[in-house]
N, CA, C and O atoms as CSV, one atom per row, in Angstrom:
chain,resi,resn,atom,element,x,y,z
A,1,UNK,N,N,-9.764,-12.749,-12.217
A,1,UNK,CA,C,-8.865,-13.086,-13.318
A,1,UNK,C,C,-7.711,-13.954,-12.815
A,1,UNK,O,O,-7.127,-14.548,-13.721
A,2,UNK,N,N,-7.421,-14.086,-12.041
A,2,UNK,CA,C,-6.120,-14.453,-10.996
A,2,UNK,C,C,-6.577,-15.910,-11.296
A,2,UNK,O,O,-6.079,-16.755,-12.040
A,3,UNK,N,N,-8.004,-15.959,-10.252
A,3,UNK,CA,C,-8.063,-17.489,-10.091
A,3,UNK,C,C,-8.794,-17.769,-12.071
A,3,UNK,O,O,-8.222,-18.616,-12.757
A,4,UNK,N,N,-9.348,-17.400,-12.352
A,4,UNK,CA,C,-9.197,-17.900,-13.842
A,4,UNK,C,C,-8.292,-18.321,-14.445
A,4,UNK,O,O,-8.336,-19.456,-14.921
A,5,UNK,N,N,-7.296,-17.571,-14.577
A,5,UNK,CA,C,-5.803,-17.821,-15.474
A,5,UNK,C,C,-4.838,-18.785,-14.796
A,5,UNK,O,O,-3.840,-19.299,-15.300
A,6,UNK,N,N,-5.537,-19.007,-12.988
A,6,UNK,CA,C,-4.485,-19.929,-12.416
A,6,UNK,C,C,-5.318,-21.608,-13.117
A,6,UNK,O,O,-4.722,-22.592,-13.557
A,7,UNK,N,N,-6.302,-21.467,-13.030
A,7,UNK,CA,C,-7.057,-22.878,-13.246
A,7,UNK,C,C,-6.544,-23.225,-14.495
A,7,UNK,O,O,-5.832,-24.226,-14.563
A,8,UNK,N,N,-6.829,-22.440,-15.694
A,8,UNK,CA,C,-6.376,-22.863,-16.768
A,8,UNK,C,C,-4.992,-23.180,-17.117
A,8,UNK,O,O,-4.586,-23.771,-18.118
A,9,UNK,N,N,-4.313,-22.684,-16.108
A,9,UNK,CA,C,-2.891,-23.014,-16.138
A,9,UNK,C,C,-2.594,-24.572,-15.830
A,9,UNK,O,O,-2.027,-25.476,-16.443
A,10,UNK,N,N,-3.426,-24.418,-14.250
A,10,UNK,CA,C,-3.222,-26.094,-13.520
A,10,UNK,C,C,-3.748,-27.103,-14.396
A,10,UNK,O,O,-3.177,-28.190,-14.491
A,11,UNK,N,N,-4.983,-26.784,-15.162
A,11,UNK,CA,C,-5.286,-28.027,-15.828
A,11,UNK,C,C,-5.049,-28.557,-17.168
A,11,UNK,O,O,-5.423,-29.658,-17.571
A,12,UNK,N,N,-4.188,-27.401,-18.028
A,12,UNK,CA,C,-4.258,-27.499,-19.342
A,12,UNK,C,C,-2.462,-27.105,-19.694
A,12,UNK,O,O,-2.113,-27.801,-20.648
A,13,UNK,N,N,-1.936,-26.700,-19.466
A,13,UNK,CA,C,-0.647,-26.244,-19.780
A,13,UNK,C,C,0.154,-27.141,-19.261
A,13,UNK,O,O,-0.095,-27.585,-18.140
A,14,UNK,N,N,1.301,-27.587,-20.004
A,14,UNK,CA,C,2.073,-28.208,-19.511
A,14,UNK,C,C,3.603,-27.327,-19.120
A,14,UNK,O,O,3.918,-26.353,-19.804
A,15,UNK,N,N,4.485,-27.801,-17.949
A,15,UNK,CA,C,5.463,-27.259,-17.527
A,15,UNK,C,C,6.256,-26.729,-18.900
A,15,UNK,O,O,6.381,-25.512,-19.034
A,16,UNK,N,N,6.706,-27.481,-19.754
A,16,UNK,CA,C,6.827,-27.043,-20.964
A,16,UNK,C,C,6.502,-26.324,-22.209
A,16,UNK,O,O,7.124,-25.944,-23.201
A,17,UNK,N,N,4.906,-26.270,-21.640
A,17,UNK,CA,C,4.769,-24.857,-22.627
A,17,UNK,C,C,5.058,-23.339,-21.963
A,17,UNK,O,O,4.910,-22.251,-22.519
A,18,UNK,N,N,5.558,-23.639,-20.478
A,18,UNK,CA,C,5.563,-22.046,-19.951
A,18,UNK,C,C,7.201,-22.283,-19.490
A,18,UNK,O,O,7.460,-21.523,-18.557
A,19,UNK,N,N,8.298,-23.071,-19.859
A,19,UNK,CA,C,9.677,-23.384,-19.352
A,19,UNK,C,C,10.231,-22.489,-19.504
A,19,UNK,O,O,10.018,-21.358,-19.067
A,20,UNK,N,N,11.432,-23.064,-20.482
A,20,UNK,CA,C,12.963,-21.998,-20.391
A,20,UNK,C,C,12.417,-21.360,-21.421
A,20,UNK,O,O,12.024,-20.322,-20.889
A,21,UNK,N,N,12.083,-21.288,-22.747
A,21,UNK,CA,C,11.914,-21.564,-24.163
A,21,UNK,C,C,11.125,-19.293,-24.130
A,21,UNK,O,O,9.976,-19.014,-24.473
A,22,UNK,N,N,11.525,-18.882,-23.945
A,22,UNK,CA,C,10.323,-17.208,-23.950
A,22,UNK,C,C,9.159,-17.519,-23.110
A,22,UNK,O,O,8.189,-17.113,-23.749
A,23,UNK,N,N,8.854,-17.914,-22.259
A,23,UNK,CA,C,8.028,-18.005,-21.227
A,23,UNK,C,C,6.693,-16.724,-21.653
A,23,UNK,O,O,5.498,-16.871,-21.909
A,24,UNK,N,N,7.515,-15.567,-21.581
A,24,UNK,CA,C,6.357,-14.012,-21.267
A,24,UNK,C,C,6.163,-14.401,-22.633
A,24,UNK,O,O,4.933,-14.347,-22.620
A,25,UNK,N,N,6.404,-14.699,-23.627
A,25,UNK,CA,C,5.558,-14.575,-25.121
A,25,UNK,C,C,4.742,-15.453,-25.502
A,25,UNK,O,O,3.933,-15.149,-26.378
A,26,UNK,N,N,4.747,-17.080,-24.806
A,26,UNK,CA,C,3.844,-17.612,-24.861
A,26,UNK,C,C,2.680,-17.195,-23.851
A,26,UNK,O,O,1.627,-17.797,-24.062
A,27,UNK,N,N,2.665,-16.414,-22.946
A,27,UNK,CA,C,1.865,-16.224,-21.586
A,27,UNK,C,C,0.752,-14.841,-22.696
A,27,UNK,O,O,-0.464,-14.649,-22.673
A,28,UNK,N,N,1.936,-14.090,-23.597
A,28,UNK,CA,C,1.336,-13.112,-24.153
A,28,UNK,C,C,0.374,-13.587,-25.202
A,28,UNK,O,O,-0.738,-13.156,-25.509
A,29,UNK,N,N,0.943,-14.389,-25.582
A,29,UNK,CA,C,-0.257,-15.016,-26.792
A,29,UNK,C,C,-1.076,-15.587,-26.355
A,29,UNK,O,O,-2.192,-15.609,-26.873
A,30,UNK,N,N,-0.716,-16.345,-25.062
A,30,UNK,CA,C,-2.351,-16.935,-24.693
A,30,UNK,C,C,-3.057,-15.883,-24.119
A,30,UNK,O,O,-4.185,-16.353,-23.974
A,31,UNK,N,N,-3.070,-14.155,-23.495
A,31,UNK,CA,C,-3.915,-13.515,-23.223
A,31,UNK,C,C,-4.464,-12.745,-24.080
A,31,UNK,O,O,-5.611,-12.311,-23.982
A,32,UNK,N,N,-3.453,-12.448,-25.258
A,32,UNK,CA,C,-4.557,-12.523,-26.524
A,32,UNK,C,C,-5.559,-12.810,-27.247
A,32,UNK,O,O,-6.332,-12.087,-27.875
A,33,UNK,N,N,-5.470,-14.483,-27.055
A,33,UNK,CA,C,-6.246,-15.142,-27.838
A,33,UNK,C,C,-7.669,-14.851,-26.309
A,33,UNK,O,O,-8.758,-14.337,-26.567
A,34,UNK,N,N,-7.327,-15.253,-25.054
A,34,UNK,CA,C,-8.390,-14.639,-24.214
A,34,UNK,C,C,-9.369,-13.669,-24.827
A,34,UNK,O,O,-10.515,-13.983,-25.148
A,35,UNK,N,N,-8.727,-12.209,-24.997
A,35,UNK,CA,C,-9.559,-11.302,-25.266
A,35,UNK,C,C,-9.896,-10.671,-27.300
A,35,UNK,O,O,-10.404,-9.698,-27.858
A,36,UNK,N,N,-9.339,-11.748,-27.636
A,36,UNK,CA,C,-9.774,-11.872,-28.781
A,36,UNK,C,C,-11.568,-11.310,-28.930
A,36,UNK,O,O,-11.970,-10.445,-29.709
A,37,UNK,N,N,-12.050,-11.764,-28.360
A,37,UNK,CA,C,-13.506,-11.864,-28.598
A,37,UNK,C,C,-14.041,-10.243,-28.092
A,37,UNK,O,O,-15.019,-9.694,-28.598
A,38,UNK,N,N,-13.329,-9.728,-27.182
A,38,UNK,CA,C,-14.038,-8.153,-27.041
A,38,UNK,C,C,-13.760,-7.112,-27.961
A,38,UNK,O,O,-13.863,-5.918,-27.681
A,39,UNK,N,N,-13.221,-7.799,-29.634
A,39,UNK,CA,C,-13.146,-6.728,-30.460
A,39,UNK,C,C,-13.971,-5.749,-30.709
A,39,UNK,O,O,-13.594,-4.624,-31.035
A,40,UNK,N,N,-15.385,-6.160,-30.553
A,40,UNK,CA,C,-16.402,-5.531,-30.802
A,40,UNK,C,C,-16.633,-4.408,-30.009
A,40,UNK,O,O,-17.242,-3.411,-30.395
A,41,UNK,N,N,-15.946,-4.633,-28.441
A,41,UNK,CA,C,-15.538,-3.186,-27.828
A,41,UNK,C,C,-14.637,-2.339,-27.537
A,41,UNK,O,O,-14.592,-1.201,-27.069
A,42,UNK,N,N,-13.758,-3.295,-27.992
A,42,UNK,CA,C,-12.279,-3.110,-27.430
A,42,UNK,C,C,-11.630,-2.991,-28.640
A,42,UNK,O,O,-11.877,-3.913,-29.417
A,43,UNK,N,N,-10.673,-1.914,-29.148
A,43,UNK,CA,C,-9.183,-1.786,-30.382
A,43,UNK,C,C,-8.176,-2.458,-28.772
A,43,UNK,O,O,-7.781,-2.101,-27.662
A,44,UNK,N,N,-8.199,-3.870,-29.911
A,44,UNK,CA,C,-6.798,-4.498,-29.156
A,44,UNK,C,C,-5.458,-4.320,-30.221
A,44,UNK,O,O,-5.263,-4.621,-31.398
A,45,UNK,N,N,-4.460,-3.511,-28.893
A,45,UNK,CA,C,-3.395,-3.420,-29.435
A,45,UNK,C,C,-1.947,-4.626,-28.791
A,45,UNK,O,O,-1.965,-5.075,-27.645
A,46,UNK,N,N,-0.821,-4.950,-29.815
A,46,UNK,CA,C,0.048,-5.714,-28.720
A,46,UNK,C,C,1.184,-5.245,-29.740
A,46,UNK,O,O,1.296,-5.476,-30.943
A,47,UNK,N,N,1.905,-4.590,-28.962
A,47,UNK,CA,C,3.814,-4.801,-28.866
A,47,UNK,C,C,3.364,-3.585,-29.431
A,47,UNK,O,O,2.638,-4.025,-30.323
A,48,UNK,N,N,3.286,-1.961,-29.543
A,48,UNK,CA,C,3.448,-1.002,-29.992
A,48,UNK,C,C,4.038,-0.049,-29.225
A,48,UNK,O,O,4.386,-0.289,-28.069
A,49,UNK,N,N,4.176,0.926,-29.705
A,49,UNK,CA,C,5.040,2.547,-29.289
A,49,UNK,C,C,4.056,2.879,-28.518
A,49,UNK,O,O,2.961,3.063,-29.049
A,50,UNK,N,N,4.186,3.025,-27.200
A,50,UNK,CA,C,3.793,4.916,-27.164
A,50,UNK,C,C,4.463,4.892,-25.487
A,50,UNK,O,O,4.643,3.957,-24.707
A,51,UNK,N,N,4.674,6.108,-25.394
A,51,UNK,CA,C,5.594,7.288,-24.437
A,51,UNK,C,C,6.801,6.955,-24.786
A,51,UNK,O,O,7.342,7.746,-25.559
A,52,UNK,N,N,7.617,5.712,-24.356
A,52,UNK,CA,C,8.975,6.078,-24.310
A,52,UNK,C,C,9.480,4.387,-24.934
A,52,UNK,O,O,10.486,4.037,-25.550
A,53,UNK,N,N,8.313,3.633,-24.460
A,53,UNK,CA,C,8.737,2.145,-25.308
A,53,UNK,C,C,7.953,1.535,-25.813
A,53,UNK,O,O,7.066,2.108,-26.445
A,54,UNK,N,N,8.001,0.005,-25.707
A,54,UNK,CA,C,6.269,-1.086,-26.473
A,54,UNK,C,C,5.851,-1.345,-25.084
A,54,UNK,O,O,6.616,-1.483,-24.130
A,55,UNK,N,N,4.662,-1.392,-25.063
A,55,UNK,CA,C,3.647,-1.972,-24.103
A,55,UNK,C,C,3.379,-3.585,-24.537
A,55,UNK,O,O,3.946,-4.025,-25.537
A,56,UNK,N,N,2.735,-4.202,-23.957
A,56,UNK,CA,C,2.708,-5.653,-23.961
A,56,UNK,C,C,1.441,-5.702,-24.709
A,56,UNK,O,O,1.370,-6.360,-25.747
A,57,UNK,N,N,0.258,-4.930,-24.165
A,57,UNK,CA,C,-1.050,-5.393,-24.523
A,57,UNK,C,C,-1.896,-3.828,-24.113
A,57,UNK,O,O,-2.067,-3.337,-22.997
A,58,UNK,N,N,-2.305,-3.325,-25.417
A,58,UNK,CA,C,-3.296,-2.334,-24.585
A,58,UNK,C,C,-4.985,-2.709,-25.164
A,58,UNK,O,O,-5.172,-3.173,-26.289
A,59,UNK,N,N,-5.671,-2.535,-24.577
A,59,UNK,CA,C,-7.386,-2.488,-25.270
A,59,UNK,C,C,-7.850,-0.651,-24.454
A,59,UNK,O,O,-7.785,-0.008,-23.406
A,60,UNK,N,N,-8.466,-0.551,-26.396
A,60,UNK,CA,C,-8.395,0.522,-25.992
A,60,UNK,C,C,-10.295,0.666,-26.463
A,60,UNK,O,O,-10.701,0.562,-27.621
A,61,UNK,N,N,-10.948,0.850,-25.573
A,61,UNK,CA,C,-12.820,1.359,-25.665
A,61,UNK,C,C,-13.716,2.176,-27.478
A,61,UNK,O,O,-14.057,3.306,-27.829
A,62,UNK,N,N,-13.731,1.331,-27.862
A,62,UNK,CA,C,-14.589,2.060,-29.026
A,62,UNK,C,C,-15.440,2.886,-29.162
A,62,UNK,O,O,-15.559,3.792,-29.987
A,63,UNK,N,N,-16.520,2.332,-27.701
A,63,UNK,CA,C,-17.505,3.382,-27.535
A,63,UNK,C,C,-17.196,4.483,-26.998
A,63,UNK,O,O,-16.103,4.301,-26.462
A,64,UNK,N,N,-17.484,5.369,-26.859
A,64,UNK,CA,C,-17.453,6.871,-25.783
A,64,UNK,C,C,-17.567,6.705,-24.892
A,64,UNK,O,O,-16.869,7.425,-24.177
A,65,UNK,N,N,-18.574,5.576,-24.075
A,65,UNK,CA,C,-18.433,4.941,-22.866
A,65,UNK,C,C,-17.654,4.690,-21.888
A,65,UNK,O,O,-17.916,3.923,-20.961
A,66,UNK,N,N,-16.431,5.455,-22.064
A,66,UNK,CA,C,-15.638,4.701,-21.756
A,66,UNK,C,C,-15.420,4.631,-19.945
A,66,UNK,O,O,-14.501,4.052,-19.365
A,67,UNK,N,N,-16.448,5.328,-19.370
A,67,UNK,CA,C,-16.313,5.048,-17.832
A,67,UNK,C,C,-17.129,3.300,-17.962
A,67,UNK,O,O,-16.957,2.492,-17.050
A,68,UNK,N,N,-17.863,2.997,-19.033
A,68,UNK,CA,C,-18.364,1.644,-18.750
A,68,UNK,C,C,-17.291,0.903,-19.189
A,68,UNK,O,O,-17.039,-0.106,-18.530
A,69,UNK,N,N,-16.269,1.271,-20.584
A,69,UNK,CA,C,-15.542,0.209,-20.548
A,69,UNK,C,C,-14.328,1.093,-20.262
A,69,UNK,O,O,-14.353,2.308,-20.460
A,70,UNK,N,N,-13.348,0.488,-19.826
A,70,UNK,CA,C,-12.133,1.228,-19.608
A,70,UNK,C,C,-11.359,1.037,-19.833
A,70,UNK,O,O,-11.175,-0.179,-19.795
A,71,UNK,N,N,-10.084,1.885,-20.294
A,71,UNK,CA,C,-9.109,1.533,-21.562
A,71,UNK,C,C,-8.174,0.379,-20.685
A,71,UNK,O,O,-8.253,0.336,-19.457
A,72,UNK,N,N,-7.577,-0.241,-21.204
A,72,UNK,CA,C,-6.319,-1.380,-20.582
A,72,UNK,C,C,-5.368,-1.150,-21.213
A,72,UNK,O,O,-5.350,-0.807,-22.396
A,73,UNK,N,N,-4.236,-1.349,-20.324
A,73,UNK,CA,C,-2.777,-1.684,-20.220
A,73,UNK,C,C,-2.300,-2.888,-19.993
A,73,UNK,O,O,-2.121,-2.880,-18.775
A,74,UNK,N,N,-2.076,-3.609,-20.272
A,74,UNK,CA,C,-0.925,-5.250,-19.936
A,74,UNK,C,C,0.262,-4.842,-19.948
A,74,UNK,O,O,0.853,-4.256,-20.855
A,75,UNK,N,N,0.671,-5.184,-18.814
A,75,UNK,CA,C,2.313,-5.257,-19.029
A,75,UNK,C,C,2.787,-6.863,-18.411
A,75,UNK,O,O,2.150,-7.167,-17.403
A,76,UNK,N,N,3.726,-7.831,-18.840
A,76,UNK,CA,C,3.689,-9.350,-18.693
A,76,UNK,C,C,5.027,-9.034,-18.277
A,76,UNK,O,O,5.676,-8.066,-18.673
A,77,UNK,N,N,5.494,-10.123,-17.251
A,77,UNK,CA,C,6.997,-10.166,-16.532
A,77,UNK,C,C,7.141,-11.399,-16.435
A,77,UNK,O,O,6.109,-12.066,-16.369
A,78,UNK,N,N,8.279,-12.001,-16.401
A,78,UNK,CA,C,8.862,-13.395,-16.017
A,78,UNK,C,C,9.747,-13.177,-14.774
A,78,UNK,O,O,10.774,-12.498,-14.756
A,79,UNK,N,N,9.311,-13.717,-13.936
A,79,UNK,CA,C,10.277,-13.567,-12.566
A,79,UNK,C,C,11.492,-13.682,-12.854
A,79,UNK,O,O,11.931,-14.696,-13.396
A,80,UNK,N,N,12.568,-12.181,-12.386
A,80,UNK,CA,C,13.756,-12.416,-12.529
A,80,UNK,C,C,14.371,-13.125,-11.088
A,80,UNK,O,O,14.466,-12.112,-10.396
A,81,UNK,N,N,14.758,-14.046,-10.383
A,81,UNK,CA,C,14.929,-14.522,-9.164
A,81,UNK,C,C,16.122,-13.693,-9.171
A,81,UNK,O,O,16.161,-13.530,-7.951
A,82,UNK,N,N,16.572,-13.401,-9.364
A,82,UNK,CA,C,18.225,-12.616,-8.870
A,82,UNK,C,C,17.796,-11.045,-8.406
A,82,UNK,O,O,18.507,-10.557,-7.527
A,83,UNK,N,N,16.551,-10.117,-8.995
A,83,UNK,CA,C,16.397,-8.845,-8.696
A,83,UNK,C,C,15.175,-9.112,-7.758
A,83,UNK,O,O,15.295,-8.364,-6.788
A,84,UNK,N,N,13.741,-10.087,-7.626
A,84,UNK,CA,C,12.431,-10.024,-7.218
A,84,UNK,C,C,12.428,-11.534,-6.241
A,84,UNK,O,O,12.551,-12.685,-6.657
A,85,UNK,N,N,12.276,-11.138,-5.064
A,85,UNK,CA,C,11.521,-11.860,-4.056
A,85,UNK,C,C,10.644,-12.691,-4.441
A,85,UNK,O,O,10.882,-13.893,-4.322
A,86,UNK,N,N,9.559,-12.292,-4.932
A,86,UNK,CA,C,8.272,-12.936,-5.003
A,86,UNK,C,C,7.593,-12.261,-6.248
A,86,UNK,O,O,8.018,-11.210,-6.729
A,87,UNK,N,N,6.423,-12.994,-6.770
A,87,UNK,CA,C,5.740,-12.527,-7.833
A,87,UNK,C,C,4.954,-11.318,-7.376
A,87,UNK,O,O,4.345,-10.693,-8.244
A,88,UNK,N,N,4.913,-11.042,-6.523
A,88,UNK,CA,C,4.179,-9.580,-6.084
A,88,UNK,C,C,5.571,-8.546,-6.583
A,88,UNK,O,O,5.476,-7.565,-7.321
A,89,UNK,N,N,6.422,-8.900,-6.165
A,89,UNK,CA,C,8.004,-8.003,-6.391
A,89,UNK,C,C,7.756,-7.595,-8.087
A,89,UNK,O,O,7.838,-6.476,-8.593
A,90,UNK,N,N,7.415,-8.954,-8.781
A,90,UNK,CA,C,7.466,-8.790,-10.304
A,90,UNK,C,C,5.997,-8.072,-10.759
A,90,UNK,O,O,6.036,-7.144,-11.567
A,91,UNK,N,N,4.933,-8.454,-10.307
A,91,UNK,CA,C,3.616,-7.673,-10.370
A,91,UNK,C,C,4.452,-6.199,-10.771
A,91,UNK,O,O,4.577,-5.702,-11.890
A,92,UNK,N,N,5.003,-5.661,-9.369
A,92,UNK,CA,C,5.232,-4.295,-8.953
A,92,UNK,C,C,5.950,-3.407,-10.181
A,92,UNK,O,O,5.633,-2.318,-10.660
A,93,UNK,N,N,7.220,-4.464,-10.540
A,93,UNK,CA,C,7.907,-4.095,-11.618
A,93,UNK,C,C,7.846,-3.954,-12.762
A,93,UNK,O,O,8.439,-3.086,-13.403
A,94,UNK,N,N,6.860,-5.082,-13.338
A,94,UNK,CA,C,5.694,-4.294,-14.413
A,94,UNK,C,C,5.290,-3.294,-14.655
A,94,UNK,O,O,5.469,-2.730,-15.734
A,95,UNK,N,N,4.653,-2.847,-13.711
A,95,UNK,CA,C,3.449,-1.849,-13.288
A,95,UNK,C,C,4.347,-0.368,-12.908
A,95,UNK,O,O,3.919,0.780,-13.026
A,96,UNK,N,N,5.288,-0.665,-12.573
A,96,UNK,CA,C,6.152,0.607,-12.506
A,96,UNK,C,C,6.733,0.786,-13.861
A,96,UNK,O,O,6.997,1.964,-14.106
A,97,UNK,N,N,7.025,-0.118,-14.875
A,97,UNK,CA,C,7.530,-0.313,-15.680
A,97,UNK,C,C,6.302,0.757,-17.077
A,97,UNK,O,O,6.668,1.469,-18.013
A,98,UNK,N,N,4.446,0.299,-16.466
A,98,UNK,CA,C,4.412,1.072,-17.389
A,98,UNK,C,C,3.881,2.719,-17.239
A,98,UNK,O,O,3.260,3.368,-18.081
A,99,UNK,N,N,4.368,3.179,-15.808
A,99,UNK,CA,C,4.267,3.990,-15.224
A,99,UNK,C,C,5.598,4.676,-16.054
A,99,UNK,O,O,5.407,5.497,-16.951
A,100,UNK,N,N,6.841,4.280,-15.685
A,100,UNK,CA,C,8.138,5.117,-15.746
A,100,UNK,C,C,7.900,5.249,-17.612
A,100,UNK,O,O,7.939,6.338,-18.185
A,101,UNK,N,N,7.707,4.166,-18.202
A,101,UNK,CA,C,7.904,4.754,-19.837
A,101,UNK,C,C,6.350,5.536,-20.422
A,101,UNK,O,O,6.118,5.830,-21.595
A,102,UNK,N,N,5.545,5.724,-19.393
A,102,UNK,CA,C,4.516,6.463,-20.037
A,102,UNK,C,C,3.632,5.958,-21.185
A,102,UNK,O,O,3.514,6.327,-22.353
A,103,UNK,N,N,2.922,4.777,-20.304
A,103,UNK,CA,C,2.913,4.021,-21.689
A,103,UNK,C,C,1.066,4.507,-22.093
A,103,UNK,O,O,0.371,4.133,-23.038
A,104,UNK,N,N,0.681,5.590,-20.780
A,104,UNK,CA,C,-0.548,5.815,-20.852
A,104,UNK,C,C,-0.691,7.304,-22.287
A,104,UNK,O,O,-1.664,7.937,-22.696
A,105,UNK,N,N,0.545,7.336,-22.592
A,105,UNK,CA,C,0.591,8.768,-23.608
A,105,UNK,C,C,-0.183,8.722,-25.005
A,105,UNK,O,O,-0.492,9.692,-25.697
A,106,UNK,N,N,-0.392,7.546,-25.227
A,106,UNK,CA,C,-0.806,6.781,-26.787
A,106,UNK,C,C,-2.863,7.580,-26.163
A,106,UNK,O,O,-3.507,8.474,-26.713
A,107,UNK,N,N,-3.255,6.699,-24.847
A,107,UNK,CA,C,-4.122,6.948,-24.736
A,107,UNK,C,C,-4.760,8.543,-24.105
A,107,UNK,O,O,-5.925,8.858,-23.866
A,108,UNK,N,N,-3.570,9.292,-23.974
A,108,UNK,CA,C,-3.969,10.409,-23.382
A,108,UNK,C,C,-4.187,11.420,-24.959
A,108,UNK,O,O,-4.861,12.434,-25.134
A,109,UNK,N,N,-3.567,10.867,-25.644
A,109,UNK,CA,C,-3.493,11.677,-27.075
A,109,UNK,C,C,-5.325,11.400,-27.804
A,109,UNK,O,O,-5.923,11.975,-28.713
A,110,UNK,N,N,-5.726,10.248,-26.865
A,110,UNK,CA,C,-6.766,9.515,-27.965
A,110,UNK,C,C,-7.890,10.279,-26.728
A,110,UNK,O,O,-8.934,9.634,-26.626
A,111,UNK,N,N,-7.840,11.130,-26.099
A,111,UNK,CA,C,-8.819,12.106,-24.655
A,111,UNK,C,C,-8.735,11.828,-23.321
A,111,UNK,O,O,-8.884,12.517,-22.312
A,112,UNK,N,N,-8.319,10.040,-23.625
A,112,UNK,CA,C,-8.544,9.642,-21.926
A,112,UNK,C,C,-8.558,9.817,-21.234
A,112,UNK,O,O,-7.330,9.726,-21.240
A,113,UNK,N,N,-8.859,10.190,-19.837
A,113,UNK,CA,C,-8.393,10.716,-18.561
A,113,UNK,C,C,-7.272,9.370,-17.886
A,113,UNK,O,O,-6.868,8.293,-18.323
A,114,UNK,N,N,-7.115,10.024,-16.820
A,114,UNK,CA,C,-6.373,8.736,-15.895
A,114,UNK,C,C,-7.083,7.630,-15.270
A,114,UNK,O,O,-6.983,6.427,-15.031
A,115,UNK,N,N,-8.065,8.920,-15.081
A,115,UNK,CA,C,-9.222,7.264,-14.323
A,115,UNK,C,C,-9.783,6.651,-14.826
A,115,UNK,O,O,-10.285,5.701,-14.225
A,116,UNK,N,N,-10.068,6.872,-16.483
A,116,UNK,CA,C,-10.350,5.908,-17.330
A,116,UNK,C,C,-9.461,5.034,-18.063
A,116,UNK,O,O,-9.595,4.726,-19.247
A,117,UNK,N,N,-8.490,4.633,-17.231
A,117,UNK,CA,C,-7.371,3.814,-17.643
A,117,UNK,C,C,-7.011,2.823,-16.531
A,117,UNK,O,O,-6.870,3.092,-15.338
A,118,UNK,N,N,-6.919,1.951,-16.968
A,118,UNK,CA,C,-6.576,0.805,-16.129
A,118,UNK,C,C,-5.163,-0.085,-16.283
A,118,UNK,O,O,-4.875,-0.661,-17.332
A,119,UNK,N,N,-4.380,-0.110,-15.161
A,119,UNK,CA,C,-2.771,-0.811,-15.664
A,119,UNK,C,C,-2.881,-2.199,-14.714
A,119,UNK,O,O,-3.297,-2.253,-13.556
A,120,UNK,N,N,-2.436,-3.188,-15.462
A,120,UNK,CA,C,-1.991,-4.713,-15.009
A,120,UNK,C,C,-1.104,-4.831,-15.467
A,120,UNK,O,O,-0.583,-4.834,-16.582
A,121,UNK,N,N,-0.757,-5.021,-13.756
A,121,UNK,CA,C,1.144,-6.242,-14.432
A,121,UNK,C,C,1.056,-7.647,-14.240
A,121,UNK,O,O,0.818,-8.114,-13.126
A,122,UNK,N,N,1.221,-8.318,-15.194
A,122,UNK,CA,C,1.233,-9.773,-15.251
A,122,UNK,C,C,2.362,-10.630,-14.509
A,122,UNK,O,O,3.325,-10.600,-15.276
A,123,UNK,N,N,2.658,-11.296,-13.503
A,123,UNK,CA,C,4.189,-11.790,-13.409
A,123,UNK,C,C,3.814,-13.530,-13.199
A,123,UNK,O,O,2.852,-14.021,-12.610
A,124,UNK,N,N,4.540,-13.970,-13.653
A,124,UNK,CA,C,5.345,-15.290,-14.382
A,124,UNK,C,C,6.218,-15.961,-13.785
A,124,UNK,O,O,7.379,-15.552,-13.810
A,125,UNK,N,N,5.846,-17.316,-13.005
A,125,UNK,CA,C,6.886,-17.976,-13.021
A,125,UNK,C,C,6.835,-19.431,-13.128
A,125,UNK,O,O,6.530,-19.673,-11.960
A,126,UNK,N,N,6.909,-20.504,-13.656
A,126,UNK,CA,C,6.563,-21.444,-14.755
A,126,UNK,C,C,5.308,-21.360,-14.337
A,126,UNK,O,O,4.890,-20.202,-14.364
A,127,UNK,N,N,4.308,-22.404,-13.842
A,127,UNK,CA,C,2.873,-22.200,-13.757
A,127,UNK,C,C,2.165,-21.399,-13.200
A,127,UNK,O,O,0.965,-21.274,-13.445
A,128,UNK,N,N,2.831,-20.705,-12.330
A,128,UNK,CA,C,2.469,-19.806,-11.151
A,128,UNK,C,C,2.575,-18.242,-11.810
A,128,UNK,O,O,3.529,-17.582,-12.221
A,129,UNK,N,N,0.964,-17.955,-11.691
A,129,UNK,CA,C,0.934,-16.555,-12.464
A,129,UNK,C,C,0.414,-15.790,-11.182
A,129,UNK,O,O,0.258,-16.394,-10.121
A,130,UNK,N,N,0.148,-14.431,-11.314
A,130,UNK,CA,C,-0.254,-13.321,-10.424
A,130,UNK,C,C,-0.423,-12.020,-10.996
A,130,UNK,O,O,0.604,-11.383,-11.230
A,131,UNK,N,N,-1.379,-11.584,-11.225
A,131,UNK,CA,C,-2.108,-10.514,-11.903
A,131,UNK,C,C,-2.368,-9.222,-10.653
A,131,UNK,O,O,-2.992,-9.248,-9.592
A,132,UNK,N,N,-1.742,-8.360,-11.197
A,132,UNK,CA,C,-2.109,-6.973,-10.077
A,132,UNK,C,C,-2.587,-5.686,-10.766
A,132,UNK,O,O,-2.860,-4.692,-10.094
């Protein structure tokens, strides 16, 4: 996914569609429109409640299957340069981010286990993405 989302970045986006302007909300709508197409397995959710705040992006398994498909979490960051080193720093802070607000509670209510859950943090900084 890394090198996917980096290619499409290098060849199609311009510095200006990922600038000053909300950066993480255009990054969010284009991974939307990505997984648009796994409705058929996936309840895609974006910007809702659950544990303690909104999550960015969850897909959550239709079938019972769900060790074949497995529920998702997105969480999207824009490099803050004043708190994060590097986009691994922002990866991290995501990902703790949807650790500390519990954002797996929506899906623990719906049976899930833990290991049938999967968390990505997205981090952002104009073209330069990094998925963990």
């Amino acid at each position: 996914m890394n090198y996917y989302m980096n290619q499409i970045i290098m060849t199609t986006f311009s510095y200006f569609d990922v600038g000053q302007n909300e950066p993480e909300r255009f990054y969010h709508g284009f991974v939307l429109g990505l997984i648009a197409d796994q409705t058929d397995i996936y309840e895609i959710r974006s910007n809702r409640e659950s544990g303690f705040a909104r999550y960015d992006v969850m897909m959550i398994p239709k079938i019972k299957e769900t060790k074949k498909y497995p529920a998702i979490i997105m969480e999207f960051k824009v490099r803050n340069i004043k708190r994060e080193e590097s986009l691994e720093d922002t990866v991290q802070t995501a990902l703790t981010q949807i650790k500390e607000k519990c954002y797996d509670a929506e899906l623990y209510d719906r049976g899930l286990k833990k290991e049938e859950i999967h968390h990505y943090g997205f981090a952002f900084e104009g073209k330069k993405v990094l998925i963990g």
